[in-house]
N, C-alpha and C positions, 0 to 999 in steps of 0.2 A: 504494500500500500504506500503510495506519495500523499504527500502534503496537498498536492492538486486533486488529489483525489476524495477527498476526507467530503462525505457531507452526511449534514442532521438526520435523526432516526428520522425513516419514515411516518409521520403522525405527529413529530413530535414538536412543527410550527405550523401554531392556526393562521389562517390565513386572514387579515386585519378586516372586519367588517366596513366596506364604502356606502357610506348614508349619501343621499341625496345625489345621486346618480342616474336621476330616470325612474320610471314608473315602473319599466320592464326589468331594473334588478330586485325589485321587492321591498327595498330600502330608497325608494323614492318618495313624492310627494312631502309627505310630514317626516321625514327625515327619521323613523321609528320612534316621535315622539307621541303619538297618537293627535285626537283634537280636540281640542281648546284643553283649559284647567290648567294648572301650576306649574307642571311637569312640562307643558307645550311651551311653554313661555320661555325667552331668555333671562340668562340671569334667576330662575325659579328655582324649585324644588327645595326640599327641605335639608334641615343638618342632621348627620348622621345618628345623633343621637334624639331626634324630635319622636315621641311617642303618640304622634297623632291627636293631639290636645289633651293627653292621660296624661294628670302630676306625671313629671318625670321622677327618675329611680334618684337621683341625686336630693332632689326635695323631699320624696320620700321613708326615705333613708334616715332614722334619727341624727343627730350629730353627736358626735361624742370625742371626748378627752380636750387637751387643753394645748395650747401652745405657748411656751414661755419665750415671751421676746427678750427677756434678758440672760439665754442662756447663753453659754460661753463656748464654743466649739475649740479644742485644744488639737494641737499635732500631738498623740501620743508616740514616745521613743523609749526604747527601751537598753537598758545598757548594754546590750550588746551589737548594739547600731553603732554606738560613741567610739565603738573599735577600730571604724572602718575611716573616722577620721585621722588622720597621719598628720598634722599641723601640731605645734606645741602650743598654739595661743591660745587665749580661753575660747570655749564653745560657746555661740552665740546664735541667735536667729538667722541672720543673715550670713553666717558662716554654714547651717545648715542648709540652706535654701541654696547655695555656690555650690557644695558639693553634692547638691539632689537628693539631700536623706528628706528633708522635709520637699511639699511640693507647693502649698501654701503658706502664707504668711498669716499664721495665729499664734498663739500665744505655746511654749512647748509645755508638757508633763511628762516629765522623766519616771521610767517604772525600770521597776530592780532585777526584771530578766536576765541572766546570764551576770557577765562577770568582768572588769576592767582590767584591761592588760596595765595601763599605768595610770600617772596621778592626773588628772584632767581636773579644769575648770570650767564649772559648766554656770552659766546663767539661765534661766529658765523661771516660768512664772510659779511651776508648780514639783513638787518633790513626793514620792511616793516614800514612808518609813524605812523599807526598805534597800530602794535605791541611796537615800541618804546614807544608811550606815555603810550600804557598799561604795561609798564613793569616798567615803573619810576615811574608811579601812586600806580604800589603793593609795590614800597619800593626796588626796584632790580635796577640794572644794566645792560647794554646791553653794548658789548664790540666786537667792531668792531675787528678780526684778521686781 
């Protein structure tokens, strides 16, 4: 078999329906819109989710739970992400965000996963107990922003 040779299963491209072509292809006149009503009309017919003048399921539907607009969305990292940074200077936000561990700009929380090859200093808004002890145990600092 060539490459010139290659073609689609048989069946397997329908062939594009042509509206408004004449009377004798069957898709003439009204172009398969039928006559008159919503539907015939340009710019008509209704939105996908319209139930035909029935409350729709979204109104229907109780509402429940709450949203807190002053919640705080953190980058969480974990100490053994801190390893893959190679720099001696303290860890920071935007040191994070250079070398691609974070992918956002929020605020970090450091969790005590895994284990520091050495003494880092790391700024962060937030400190989990245990990361903390492991981070004064490698000789580093942990520094609340």
């Amino acid at each position: 078999m060539k490459l010139s040779e290659l073609r689609p299963a048989a069946g397997s491209r329908k062939k594009t329906k042509r509206i408004g072509r004449g009377v004798g292809s069957g898709h003439g006149k009204t172009s398969c819109r039928g006559h008159k009503g919503q539907g015939s009309r340009s710019g008509g017919g209704v939105p996908t989710w319209f139930e035909g003048g029935q409350m729709p399921i979204q109104r229907r539907l109780p509402k429940r739970g709450f949203t807190n607009i002053f919640r705080v969305n953190y980058n969480i990292i974990n100490l053994k992400d801190l390893n893959k940074v190679k720099s001696n200077d303290p860890i920071t936000l935007d040191l994070l965000l250079e070398k691609k561990i974070v992918k956002r700009k929020r605020p970090i929380k450091i969790l005590g996963e895994g284990e520091l090859t050495k003494p880092v200093i790391i700024h962060a808004k937030k400190f989990s107990k245990s990361a903390m002890k492991k981070i004064e145990e490698a000789g580093g600092k942990a520094v609340v922003v």
